[in-house]
Legacy VTK file of the C-alpha trace (Angstrom):
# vtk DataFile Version 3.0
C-alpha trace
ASCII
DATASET POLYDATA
POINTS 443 float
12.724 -64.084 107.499
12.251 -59.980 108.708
15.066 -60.722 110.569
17.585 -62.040 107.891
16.017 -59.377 105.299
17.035 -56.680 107.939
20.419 -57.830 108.113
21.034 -58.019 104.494
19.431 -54.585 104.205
21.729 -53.208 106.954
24.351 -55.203 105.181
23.762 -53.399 102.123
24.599 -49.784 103.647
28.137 -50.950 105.009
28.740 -53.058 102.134
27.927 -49.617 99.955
30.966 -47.403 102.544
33.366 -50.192 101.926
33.147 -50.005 98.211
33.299 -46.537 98.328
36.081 -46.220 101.119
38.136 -49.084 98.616
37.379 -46.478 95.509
38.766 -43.535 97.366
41.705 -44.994 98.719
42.614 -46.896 95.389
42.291 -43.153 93.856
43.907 -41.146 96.041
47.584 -40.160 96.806
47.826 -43.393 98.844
46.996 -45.266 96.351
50.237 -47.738 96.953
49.554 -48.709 100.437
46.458 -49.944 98.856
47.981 -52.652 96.675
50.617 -52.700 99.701
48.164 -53.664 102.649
46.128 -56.293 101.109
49.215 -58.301 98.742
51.212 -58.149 102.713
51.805 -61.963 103.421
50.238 -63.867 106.716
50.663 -67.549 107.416
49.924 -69.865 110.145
52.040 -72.486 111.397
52.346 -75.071 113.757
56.066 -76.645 113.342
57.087 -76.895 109.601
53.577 -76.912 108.567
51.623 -74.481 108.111
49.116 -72.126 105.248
50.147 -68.520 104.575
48.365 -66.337 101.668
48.325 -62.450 101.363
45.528 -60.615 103.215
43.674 -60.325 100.427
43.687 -64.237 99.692
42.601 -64.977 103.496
39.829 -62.523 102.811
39.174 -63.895 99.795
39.647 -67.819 100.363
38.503 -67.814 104.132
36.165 -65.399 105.169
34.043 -65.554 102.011
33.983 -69.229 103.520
31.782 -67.773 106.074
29.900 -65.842 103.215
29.249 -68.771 101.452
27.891 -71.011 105.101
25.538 -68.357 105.283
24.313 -69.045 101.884
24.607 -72.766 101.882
22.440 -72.284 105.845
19.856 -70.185 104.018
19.324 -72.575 100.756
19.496 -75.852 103.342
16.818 -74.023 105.076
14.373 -72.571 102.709
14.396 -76.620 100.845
13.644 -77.875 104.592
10.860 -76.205 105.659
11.023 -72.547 103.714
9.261 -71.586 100.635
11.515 -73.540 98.532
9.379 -77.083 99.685
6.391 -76.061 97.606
6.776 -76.641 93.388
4.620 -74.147 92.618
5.984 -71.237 94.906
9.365 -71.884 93.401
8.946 -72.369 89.512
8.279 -68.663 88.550
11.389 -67.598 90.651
13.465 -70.352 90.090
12.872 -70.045 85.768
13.560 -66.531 86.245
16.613 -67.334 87.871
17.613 -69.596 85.158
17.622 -67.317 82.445
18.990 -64.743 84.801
22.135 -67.027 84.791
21.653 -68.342 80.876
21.218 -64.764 79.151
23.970 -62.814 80.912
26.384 -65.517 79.274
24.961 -65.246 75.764
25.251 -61.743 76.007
29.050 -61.768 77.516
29.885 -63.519 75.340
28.409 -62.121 72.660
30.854 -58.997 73.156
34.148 -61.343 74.030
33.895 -64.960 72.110
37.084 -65.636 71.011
39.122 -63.350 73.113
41.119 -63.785 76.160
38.401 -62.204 78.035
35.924 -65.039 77.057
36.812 -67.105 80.366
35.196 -64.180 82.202
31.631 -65.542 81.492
30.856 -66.358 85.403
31.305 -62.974 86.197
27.912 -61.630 85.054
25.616 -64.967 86.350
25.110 -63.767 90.207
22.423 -61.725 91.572
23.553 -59.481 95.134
21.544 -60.421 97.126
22.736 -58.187 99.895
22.321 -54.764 97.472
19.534 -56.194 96.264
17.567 -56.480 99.182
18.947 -53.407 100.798
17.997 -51.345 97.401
14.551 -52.712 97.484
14.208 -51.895 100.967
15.575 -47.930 100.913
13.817 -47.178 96.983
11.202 -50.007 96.539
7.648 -49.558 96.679
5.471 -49.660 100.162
4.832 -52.925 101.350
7.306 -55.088 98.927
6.984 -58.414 101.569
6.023 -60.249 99.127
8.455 -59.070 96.390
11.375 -59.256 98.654
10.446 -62.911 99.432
10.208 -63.345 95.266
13.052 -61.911 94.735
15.310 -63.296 97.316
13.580 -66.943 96.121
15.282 -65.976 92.607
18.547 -64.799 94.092
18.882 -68.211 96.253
18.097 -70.604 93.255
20.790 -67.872 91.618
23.723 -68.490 93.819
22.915 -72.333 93.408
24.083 -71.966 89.985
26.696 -69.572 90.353
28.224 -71.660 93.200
28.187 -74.950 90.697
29.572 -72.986 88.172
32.391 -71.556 90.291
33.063 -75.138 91.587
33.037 -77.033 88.021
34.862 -74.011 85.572
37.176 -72.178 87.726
38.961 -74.888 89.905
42.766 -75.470 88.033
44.915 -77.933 89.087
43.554 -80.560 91.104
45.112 -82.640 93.946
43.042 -86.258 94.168
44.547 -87.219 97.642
43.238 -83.704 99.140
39.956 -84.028 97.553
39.414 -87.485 98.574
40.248 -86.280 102.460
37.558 -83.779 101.420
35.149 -86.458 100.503
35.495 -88.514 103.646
35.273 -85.095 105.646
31.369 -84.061 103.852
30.684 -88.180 104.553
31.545 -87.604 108.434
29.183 -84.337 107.800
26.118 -86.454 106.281
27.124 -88.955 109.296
27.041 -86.397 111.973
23.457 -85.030 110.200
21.807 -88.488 110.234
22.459 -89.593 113.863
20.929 -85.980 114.896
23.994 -84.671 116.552
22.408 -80.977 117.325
25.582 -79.465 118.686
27.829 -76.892 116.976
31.056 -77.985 118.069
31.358 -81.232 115.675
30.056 -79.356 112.940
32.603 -76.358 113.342
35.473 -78.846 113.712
34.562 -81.214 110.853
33.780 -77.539 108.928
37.552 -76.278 109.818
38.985 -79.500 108.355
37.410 -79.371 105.511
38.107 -75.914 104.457
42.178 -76.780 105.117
41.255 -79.869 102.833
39.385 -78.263 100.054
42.374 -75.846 100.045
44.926 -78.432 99.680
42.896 -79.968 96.651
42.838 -76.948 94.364
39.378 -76.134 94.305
38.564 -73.081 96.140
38.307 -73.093 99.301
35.075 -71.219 99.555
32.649 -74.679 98.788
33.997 -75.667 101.863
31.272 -73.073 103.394
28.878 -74.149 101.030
28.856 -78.054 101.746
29.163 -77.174 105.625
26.105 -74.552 105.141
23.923 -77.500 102.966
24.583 -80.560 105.503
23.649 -78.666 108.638
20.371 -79.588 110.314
17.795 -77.591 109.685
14.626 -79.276 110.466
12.576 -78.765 113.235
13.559 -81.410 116.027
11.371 -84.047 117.604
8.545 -82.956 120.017
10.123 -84.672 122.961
13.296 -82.068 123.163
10.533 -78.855 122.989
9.409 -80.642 125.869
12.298 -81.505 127.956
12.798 -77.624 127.649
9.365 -77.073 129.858
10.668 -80.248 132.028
14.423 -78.823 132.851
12.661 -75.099 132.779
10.215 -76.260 136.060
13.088 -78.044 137.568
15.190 -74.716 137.786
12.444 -72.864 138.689
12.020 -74.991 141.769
15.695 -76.049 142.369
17.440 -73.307 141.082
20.938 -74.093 141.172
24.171 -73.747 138.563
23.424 -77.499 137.341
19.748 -77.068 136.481
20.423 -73.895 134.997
22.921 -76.164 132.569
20.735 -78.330 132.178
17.854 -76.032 130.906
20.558 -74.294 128.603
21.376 -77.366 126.827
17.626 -78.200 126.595
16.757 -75.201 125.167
19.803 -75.893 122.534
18.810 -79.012 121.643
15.446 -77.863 120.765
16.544 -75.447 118.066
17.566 -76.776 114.693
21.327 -76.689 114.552
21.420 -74.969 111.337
19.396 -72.072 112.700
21.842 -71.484 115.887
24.830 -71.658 112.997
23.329 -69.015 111.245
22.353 -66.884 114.219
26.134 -66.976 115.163
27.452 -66.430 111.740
25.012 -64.125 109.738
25.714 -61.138 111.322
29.715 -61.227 110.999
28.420 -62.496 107.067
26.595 -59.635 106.510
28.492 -56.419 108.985
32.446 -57.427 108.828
33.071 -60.180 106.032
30.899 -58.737 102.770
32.064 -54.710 103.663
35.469 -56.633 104.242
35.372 -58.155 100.894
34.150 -54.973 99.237
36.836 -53.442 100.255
39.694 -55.231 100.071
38.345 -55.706 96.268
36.441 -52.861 95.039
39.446 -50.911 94.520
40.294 -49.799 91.105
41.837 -46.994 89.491
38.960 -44.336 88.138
41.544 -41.997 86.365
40.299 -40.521 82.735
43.071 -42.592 81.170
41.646 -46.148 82.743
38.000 -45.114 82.214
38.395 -44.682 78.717
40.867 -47.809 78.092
37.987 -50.007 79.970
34.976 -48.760 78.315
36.602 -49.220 74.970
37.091 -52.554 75.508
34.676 -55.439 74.769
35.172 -56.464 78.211
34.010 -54.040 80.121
30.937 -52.852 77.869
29.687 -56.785 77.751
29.880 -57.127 81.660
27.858 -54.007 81.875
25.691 -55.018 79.036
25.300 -58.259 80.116
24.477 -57.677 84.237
21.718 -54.735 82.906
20.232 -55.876 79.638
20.936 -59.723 79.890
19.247 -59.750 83.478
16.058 -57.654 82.757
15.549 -60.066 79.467
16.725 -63.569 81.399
14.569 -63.270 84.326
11.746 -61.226 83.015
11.277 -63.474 80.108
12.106 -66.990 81.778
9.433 -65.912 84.478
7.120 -65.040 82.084
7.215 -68.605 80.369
7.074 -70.041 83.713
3.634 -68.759 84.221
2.507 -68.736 80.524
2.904 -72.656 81.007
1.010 -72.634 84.487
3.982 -74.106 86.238
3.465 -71.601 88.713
2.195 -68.108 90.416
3.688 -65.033 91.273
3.008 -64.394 95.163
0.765 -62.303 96.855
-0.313 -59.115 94.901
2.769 -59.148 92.719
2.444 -58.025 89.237
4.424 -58.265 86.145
5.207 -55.039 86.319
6.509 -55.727 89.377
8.698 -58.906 88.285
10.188 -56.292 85.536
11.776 -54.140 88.065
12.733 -56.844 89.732
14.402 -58.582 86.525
16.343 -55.022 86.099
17.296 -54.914 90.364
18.434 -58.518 89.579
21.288 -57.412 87.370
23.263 -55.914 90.777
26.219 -58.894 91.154
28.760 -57.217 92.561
30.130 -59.741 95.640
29.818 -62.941 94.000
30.663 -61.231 90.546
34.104 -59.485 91.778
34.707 -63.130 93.106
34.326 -64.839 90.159
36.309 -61.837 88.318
39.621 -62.772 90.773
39.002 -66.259 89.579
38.844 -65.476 85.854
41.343 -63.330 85.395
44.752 -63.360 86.079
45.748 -60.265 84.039
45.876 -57.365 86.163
44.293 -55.456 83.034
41.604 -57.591 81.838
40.551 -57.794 86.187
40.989 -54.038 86.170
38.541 -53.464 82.935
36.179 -56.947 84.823
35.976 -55.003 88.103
34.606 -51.607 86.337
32.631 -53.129 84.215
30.572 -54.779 87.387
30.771 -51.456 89.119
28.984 -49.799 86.138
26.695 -52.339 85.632
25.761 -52.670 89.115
24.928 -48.787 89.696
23.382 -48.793 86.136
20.462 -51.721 87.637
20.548 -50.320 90.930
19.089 -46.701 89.816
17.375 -48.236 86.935
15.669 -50.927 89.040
14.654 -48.560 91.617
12.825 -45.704 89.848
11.030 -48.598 87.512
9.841 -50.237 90.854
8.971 -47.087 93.084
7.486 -45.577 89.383
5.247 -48.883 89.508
4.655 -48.738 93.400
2.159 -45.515 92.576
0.084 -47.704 89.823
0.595 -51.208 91.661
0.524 -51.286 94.861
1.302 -54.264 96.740
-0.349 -53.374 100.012
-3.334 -55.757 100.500
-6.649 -53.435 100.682
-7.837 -52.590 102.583
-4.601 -50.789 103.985
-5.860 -50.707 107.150
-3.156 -50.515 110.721
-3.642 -54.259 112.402
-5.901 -55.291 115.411
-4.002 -55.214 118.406
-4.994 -57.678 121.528
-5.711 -56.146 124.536
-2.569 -55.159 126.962
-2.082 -57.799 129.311
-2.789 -55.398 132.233
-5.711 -54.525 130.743
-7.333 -57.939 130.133
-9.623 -58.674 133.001
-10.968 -54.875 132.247
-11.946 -55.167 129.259
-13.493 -58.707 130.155
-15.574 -56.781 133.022
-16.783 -53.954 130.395
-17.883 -56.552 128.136
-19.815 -58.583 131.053
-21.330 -55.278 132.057
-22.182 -54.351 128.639
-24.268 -57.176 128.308
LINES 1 444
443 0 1 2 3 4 5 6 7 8 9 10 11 12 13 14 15 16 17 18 19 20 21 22 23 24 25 26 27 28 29 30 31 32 33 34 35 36 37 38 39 40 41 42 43 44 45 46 47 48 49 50 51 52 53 54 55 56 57 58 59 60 61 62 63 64 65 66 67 68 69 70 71 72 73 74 75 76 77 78 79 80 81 82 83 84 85 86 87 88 89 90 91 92 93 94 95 96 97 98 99 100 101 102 103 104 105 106 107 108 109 110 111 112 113 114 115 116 117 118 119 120 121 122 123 124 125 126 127 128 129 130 131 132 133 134 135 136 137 138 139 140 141 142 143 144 145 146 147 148 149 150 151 152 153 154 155 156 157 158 159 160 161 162 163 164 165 166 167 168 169 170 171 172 173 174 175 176 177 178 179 180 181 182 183 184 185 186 187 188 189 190 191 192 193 194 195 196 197 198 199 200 201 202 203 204 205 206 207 208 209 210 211 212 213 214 215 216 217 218 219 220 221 222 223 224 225 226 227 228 229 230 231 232 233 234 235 236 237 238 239 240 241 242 243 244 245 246 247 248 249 250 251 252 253 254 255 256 257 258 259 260 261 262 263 264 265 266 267 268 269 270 271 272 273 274 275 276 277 278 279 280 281 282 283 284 285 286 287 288 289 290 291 292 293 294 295 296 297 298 299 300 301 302 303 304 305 306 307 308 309 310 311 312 313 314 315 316 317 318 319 320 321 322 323 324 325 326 327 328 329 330 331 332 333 334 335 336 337 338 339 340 341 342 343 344 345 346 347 348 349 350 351 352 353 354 355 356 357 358 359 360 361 362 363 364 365 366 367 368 369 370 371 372 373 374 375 376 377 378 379 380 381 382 383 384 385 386 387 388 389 390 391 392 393 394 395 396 397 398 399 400 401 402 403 404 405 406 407 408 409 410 411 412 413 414 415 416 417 418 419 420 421 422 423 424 425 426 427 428 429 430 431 432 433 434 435 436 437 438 439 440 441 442
């Protein structure tokens, strides 16, 4: 878990130079090679057949794919054997998540029922968990464990919705003979899943077809990732391969040789859950090349005087904002509060309200999922133009207002554990058998 918070939090910091680098270059004097680079076509073929998009689309379509595994991996693993198997741990985050999807709608659309921009709703239901994590880590309070965990809890039970939403009310036309190959593809997943295949390959393969599947059927490509991330092993395998590890281990050690070396490779792969290697392979191209990727090749919107005041004039723009800051703090906040008002559950740890505030506020950053959505919703350059601002606004609006509520609460709250006092170390190994003998002589 430090390790997959770190990597979002690192995530966070190139995800933040993308956007900017995409706001500079869609500002500057070279602003056309902008719209020029990522609307340049690229296909693949083999023969006659073949897929070809602009760059923006195979950013878009198939390396958000990769986004989305890493998602699908983290959900399939937290319901496994994360924090997500216990009722109790999950109700406060996962209400909070609710109304941090139901509010931000009644609020949209409270600014744009009844106008071409109404569609848009989906745009303000996702929480970042990247920028979220990374905020909380750079301005939170000391010692936020147990509000990160909270918090990225809410964001997972968050991009469960978001996802179904995105699946159900954005997919257009649909081909049945495409989808139907895609149904027989997630079968051969479950298949693959219930004999206990643990390697990647299969997976990977049955993944790849998929995608070109889901593709071919009109709904968007990126559930591919999902279903592939959710039908992964995850749980811990059976004793016996932890031991053939120490079995194939003691053989090389003996033997040596290129074949037990193999050997004790593949035991030792065997005896991880499949879902975890996936998600060792794929979380840091996820978090370091495909977000910042996505940031930038979408981020980029004209900031000129003229555009600025055309967007915030518009209903649009104001009820993303409005909606991401205001419907966020009030959905989560008050959802969570009802959660534990009915006893259905308990915040973690030495997490206050006043902590689960700031949170609610932090929650309203969705820009990744949000600028998706956006590309789905709209195909007006305009209304996408005013869409995009709007979540840029909001976004830095939550961010900074998030932050100074949570570090102003980290000085009357704290969520260190008293006594704050450094941990026990054990003894050096070198040092061992001394401090045995000083003991024995002590006595």
């Amino acid at each position: 878990m430090r390790r997959f918070l770190a990597t979002e939090a690192g995530s966070a910091a190139v995800l933040l130079v993308a956007t900017v680098a995409a706001l500079v270059w869609a500002n500057s004097p070279w602003r056309d090679t902008y719209t020029a680079l990522w609307h340049a076509p690229a296909g693949v073929f083999v023969g006659g057949a073949g897929i070809e998009m602009d760059l923006q689309h195979w950013v878009n379509d198939l390396a958000m794919a990769v986004f989305f595994a890493v998602v699908g991996l983290e959900i399939n693993r937290e319901l496994t054997r994360g924090e997500l198997r216990d009722p109790r741990a999950v109700a406060v985050p996962a209400f909070g998540a609710i109304g941090g999807l139901l509010v931000p709608v009644v609020v949209y659309l409270a600014f744009n029922a009844g106008t071409d921009a109404a569609h848009g709703w989906g745009v303000v239901m996702s929480t970042d968990t990247a920028f979220l994590v990374g905020v909380l880590a750079l301005f939170g309070p000391r010692c936020p464990d147990r509000l990160r965990l909270f918090l990225l809890t809410l964001a997972i039970v968050d991009d469960i919705g978001a996802i179904t939403a995105m699946a159900v009310f954005y997919t257009d036309d649909v081909d049945l003979r495409a989808l139907a190959a895609a149904a027989v593809l997630v079968v051969a997943l479950v298949v693959l899943r219930r004999r206990g295949v643990w390697r990647l390959a299969p997976y990977v393969a049955v993944g790849l077809a998929l995608w070109v599947a889901v593709l071919a059927s009109g709904v968007h490509p990126t559930i591919a990732g999902v279903l592939v991330g959710l039908l992964v092993p995850t749980s811990l395998p059976h004793e016996r391969r932890r031991q053939a590890v120490a079995v194939h281990a003691r053989r090389f050690l003996s033997e040596g040789g290129a074949d037990r070396e193999h050997a004790a490779e593949v035991a030792g792969r065997a005896a991880v859950p499949t879902g975890d290697r996936l998600q060792r392979a794929l979380h840091p191209w996820s978090a370091f090349v495909v977000v910042p990727l996505f940031g930038l090749a979408n981020a980029g919107v004209r900031l000129d005087p003229a555009t600025l005041a055309d967007a915030f004039s518009s209903r649009l723009t104001v009820g993303v904002a409005v909606a991401l800051v205001l419907g966020n703090a009030v959905g989560v906040a008050g959802a969570a509060t009802l959660a534990l008002r009915l006893g259905l559950g308990d915040l973690p740890g030495r997490v206050r309200w006043g902590h689960l505030m700031g949170g609610a506020v932090l929650a309203g950053i969705g820009f990744t999922i949000s600028l998706f959505i956006a590309q789905l919703a709209f195909d007006d350059p305009v209304l996408l133009e005013r869409a995009k601002i709007g979540v840029l606004a909001g976004s830095l609006v939550a961010a900074v207002a998030g932050s100074l509520l949570l570090r102003w609460l980290g000085e009357r709250l704290p969520l260190c554990t008293p006594p704050d006092l450094p941990p026990t170390l054990p003894p050096l190994p070198w040092r061992a058998d001394a401090t045995r003998a000083d003991a024995a002589a002590t006595d």
